[in-house]
MIVO-103149 format. One record per atom (N, C-alpha, C, O): residue in three letters; x, y, z. Coordinates in steps of 0.02 Angstrom, whole numbers, padded with zeros to 5 digits, always signed. Example, Ala and Ser with C-alpha at 12.3 -4.5 7.8 and 13.67 -1.06 7.14 Angstrom:
BEGIN
Ala+00660-00284+00390
Ala+00615-00225+00390
Ala+00660-00165+00390
Ala+00712-00166+00423
Ser+00642-00112+00354
Ser+00684-00053+00357
Ser+00645+00002+00394
Ser+00670+00057+00402
# end
This chain:
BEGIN
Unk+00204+01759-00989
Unk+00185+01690-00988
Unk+00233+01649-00944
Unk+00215+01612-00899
Unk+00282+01657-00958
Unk+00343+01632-00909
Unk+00348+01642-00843
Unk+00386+01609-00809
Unk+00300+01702-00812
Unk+00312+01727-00758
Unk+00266+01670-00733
Unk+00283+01645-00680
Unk+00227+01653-00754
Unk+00155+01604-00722
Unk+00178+01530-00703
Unk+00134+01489-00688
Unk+00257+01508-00704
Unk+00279+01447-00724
Unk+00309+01464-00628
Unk+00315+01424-00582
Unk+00319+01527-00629
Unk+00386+01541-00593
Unk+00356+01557-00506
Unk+00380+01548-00450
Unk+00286+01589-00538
Unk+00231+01637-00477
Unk+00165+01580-00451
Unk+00116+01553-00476
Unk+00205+01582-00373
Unk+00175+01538-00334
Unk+00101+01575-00293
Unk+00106+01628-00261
Unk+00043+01541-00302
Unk-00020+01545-00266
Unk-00022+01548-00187
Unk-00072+01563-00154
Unk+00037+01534-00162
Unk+00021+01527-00077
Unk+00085+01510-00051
Unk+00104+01460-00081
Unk+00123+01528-00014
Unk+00204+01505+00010
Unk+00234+01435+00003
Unk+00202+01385-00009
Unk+00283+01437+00011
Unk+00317+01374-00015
Unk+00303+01325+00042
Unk+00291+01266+00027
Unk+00305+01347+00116
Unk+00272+01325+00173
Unk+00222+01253+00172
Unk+00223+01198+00198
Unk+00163+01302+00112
Unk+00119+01279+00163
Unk+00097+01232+00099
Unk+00041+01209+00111
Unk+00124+01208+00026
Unk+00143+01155-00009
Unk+00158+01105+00033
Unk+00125+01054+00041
Unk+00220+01124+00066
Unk+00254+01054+00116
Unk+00186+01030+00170
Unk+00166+00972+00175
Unk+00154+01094+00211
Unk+00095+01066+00245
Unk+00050+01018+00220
Unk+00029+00971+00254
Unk+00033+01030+00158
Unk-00004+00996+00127
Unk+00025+00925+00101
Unk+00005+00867+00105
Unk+00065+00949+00082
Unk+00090+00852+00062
Unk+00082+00830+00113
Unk+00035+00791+00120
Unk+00135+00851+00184
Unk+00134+00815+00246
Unk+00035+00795+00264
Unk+00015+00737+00257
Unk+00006+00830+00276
Unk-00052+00814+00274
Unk-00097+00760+00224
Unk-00147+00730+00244
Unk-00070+00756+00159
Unk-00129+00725+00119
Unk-00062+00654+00114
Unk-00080+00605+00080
Unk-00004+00651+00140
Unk+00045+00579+00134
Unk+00015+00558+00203
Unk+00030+00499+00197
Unk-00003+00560+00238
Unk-00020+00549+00303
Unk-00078+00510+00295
Unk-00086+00452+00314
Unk-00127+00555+00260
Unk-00194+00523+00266
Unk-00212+00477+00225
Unk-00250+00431+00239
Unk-00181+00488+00162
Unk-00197+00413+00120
Unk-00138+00383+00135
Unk-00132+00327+00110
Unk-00094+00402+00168
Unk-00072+00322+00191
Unk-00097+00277+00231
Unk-00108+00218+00218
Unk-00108+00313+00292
Unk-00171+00278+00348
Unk-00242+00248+00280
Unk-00264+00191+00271
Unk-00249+00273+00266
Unk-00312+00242+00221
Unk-00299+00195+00186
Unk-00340+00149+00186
Unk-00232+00188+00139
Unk-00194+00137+00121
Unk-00202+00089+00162
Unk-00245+00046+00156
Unk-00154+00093+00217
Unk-00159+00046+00271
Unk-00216+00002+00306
Unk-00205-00053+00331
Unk-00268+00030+00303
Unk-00317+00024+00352
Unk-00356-00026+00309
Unk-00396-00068+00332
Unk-00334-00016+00218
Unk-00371-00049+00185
Unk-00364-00127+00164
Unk-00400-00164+00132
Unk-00296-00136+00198
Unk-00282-00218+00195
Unk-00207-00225+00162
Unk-00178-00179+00134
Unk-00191-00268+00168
Unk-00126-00305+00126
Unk-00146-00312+00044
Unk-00109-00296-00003
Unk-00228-00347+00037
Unk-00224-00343-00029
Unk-00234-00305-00086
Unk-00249-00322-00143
Unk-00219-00225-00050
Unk-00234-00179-00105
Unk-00197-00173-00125
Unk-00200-00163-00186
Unk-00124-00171-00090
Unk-00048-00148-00098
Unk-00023-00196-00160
Unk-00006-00177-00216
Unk-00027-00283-00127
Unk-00002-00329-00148
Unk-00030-00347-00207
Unk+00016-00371-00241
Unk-00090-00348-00244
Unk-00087-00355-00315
Unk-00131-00328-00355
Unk-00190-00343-00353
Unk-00100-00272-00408
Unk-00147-00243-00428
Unk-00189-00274-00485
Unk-00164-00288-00540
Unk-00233-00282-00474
Unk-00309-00285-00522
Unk-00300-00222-00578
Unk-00249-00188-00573
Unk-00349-00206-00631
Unk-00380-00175-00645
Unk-00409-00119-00621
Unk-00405-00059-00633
Unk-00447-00159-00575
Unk-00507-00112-00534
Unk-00445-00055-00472
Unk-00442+00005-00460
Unk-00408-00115-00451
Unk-00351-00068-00400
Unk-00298-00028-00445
Unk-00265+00009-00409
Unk-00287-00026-00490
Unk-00261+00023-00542
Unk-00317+00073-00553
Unk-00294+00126-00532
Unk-00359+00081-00568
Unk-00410+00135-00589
Unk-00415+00178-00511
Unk-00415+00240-00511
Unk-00418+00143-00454
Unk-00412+00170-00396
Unk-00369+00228-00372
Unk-00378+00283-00347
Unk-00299+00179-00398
Unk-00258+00219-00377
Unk-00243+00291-00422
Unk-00214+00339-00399
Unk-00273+00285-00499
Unk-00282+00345-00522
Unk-00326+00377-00502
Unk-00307+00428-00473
Unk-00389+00368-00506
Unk-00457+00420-00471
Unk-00430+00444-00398
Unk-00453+00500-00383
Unk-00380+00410-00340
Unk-00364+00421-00295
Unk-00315+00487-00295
Unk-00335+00540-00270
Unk-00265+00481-00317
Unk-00210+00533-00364
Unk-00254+00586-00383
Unk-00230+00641-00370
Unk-00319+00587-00411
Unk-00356+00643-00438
Unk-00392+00686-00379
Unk-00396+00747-00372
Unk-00417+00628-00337
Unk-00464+00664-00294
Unk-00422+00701-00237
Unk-00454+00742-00203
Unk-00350+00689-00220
Unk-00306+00742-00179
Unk-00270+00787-00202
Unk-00231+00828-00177
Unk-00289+00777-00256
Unk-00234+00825-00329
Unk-00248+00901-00286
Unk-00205+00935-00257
Unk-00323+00916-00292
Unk-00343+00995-00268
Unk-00317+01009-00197
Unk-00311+01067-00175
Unk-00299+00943-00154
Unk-00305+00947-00087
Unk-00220+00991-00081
Unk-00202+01034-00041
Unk-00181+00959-00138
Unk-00126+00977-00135
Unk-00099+01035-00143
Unk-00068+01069-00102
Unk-00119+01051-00232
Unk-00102+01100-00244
Unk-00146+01170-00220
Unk-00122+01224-00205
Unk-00214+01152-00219
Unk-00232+01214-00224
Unk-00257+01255-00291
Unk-00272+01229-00344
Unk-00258+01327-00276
Unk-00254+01335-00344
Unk-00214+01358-00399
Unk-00235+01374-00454
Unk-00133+01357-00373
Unk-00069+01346-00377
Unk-00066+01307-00446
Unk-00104+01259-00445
Unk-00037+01314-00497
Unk-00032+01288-00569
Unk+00052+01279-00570
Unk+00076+01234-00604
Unk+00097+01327-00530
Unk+00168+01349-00539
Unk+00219+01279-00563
Unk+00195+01231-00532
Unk+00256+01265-00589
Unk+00305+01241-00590
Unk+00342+01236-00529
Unk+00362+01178-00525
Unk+00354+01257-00498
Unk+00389+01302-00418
Unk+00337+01241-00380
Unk+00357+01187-00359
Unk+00292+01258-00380
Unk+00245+01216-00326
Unk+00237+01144-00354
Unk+00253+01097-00318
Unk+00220+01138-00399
Unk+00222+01071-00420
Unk+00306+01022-00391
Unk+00310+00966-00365
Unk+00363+01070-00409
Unk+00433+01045-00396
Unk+00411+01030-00327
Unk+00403+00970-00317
Unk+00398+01076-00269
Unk+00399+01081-00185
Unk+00369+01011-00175
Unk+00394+00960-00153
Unk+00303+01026-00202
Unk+00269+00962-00198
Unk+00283+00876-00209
Unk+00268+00835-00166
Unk+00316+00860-00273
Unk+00364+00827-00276
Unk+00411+00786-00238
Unk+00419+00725-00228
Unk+00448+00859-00216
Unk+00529+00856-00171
Unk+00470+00808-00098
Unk+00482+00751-00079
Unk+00415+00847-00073
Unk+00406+00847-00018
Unk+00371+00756-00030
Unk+00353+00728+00022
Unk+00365+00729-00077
Unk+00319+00681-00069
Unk+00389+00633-00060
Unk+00401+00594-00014
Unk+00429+00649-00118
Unk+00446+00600-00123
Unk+00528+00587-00041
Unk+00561+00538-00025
Unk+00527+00646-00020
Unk+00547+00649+00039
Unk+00521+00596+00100
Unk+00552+00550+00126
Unk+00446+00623+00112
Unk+00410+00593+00163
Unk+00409+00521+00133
Unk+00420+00481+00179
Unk+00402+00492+00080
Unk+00417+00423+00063
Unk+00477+00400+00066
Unk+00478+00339+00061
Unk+00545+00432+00074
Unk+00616+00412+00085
Unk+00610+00412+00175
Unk+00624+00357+00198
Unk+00595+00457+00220
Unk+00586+00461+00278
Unk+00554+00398+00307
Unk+00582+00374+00356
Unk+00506+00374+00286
Unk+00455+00333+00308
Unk+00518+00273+00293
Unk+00547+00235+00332
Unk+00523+00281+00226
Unk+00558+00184+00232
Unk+00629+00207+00288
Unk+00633+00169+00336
Unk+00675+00253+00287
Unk+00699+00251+00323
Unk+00700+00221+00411
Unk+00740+00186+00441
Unk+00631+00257+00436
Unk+00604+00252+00487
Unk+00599+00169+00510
Unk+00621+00139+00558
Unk+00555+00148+00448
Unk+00527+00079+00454
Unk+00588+00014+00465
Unk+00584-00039+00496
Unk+00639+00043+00427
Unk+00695+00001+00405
Unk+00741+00004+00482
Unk+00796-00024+00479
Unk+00724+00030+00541
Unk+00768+00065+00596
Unk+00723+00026+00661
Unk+00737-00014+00705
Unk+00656+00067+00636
Unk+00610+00032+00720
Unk+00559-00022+00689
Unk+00515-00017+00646
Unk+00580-00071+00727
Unk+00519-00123+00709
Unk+00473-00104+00728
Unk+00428-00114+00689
Unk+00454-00074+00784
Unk+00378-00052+00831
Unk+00342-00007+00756
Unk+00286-00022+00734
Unk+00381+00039+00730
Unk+00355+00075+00676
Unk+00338+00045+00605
Unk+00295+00064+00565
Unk+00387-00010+00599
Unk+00379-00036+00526
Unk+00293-00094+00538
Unk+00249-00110+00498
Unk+00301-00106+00592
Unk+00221-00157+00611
Unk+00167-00127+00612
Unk+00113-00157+00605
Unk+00173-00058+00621
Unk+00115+00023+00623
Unk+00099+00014+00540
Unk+00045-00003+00517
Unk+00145+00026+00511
Unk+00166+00057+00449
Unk+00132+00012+00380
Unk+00083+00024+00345
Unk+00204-00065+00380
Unk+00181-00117+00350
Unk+00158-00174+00358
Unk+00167-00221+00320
Unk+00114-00175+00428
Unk+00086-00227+00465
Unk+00114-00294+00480
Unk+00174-00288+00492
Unk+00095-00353+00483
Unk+00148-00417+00510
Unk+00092-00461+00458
Unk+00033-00454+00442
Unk+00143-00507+00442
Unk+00111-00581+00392
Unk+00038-00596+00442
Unk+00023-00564+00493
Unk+00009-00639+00419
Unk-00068-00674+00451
Unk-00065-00739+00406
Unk-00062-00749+00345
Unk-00068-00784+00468
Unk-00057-00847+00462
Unk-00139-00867+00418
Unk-00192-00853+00448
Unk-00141-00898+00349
Unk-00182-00902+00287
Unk-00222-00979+00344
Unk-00275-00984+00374
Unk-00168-01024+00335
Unk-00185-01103+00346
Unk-00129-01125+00374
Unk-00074-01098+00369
Unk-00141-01169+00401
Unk-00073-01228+00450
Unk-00092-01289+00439
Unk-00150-01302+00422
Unk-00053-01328+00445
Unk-00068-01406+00454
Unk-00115-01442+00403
Unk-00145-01489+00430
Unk-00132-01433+00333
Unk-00199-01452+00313
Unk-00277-01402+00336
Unk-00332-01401+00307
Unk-00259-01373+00385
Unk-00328-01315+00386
Unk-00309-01259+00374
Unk-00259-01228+00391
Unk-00373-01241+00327
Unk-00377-01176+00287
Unk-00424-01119+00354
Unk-00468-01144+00388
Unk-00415-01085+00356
Unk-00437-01023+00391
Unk-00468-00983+00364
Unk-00438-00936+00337
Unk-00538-00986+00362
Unk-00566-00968+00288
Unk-00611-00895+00316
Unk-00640-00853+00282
Unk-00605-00900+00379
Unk-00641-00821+00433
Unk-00585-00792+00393
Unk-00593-00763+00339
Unk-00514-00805+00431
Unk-00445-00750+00409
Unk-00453-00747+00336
Unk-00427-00694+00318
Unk-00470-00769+00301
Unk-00463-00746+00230
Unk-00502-00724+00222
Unk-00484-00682+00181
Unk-00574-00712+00233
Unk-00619-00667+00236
Unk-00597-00593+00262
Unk-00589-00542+00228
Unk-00592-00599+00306
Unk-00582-00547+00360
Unk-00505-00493+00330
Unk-00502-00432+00331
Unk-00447-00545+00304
Unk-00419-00497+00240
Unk-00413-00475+00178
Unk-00370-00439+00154
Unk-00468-00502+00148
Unk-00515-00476+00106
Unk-00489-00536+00058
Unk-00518-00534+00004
Unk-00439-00593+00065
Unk-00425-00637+00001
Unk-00487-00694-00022
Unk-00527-00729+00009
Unk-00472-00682-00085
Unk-00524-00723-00119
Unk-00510-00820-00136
Unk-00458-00852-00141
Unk-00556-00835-00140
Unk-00553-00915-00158
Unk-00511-00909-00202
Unk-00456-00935-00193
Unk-00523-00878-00252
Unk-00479-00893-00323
Unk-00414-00859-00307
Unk-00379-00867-00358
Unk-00390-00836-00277
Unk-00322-00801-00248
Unk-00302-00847-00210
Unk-00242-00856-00222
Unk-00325-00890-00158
Unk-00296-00963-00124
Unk-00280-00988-00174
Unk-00221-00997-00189
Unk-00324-01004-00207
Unk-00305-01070-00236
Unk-00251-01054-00302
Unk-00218-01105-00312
Unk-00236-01007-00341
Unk-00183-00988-00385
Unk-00118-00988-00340
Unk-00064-01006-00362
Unk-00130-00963-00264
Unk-00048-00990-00210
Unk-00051-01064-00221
Unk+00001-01088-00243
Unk-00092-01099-00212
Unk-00094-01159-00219
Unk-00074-01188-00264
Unk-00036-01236-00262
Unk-00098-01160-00316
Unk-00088-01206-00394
Unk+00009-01172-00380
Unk+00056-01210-00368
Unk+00014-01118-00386
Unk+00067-01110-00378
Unk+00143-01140-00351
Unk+00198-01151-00377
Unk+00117-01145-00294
Unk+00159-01191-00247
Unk+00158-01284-00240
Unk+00174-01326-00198
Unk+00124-01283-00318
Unk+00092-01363-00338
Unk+00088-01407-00269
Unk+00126-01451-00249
Unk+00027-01378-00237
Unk-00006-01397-00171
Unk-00075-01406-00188
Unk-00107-01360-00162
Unk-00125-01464-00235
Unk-00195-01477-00253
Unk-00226-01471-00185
Unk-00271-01430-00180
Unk-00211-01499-00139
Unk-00250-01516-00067
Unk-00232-01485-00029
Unk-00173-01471-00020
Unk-00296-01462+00014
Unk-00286-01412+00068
Unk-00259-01460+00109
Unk-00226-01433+00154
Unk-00259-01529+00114
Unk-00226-01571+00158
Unk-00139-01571+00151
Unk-00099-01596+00189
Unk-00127-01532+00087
Unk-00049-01540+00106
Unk-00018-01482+00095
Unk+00036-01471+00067
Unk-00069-01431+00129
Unk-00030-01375+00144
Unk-00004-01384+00222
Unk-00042-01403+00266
Unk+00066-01366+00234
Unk+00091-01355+00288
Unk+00091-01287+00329
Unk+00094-01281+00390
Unk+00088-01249+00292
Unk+00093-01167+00293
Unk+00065-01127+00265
Unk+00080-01145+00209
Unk+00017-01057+00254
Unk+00001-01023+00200
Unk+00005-00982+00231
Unk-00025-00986+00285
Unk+00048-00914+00214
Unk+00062-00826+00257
Unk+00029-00781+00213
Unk+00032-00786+00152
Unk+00003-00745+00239
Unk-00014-00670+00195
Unk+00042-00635+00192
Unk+00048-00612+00249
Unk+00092-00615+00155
Unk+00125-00589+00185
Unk+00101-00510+00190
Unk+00043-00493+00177
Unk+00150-00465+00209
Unk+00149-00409+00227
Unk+00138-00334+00155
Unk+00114-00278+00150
Unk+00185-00401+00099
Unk+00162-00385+00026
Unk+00110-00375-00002
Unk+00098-00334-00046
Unk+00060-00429+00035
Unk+00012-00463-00005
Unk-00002-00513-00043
Unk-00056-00530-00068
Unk+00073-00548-00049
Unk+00091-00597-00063
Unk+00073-00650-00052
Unk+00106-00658-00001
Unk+00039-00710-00060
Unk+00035-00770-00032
Unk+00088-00821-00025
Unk+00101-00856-00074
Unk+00116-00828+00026
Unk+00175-00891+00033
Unk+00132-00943+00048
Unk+00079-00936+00078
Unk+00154-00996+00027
Unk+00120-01077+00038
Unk+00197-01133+00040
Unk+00240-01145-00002
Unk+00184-01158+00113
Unk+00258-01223+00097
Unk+00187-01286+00125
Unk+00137-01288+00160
Unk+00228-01329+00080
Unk+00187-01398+00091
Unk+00207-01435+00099
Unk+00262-01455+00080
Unk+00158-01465+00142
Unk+00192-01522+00218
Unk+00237-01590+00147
Unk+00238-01605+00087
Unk+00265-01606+00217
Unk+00299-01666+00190
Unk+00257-01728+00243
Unk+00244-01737+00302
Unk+00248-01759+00179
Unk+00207-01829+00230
Unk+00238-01880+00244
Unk+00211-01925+00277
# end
């Protein structure tokens, strides 16, 4: 029974291939999917990110059960996630690939309501930055950033 903890399905190799491969691709997919998946989780983006976790689970392991592989696997994820912030934290050209750049929400009293479409934020997500930043009127917003978080920053004009 013990031996089954210890006895690996396929080389230690090609574990690391696979992480490297399946950290790659849902990260790009991550990415590709906006600022506001990252920046606040819902419900619905919690259930995601579990069913997500499930559906590369096989991609990873295989049919590999080992202790041994599960550890590789692990080491290798949580590696390529120390590498990456490393990377990001060094080249800006890479960290803008990586964790994209703020997008200007509103300026001056106008709201930009294409760009908030287009990054998927909702009315009721403006306006909680808003209520937030006790800014009632889109007329006295000075500023609103997406940030890179997902965050909404809001500074308001001074009149």
């Amino acid at each position: 029974m013990l031996d089954s903890l210890f006895e690996m399905a396929m080389p230690w190799w090609e574990f690391v291939l696979r992480a490297v491969v399946v950290y790659v691709v849902v990260l790009v997919l991550v990415r590709v999917t906006g600022k506001r998946t990252v920046g606040q989780f819902t419900p619905f983006d919690l259930l995601l990110v579990v069913l997500l976790g499930t559906a590369v689970q096989n991609s990873l392991i295989g049919e590999d059960t080992s202790l041994v592989g599960g550890l590789i696997l692990a080491a290798t994820l949580l590696a390529l996630n120390w590498a990456v912030g490393f990377a990001t934290a060094r080249n800006r050209r890479l960290d803008r690939i990586i964790e994209g750049e703020p997008v200007v929400l509103a300026r001056n009293g106008e709201v930009f309501w294409h760009v908030l479409r287009r990054q998927n934020v909702s009315r009721a997500d403006f306006e909680a930055a808003k209520r937030e930043a006790d800014c009632a009127e889109d007329a006295r917003i000075g500023i609103a950033v997406l940030e890179t978080s997902g965050d909404i920053t809001l500074i308001r004009r001074d009149d």
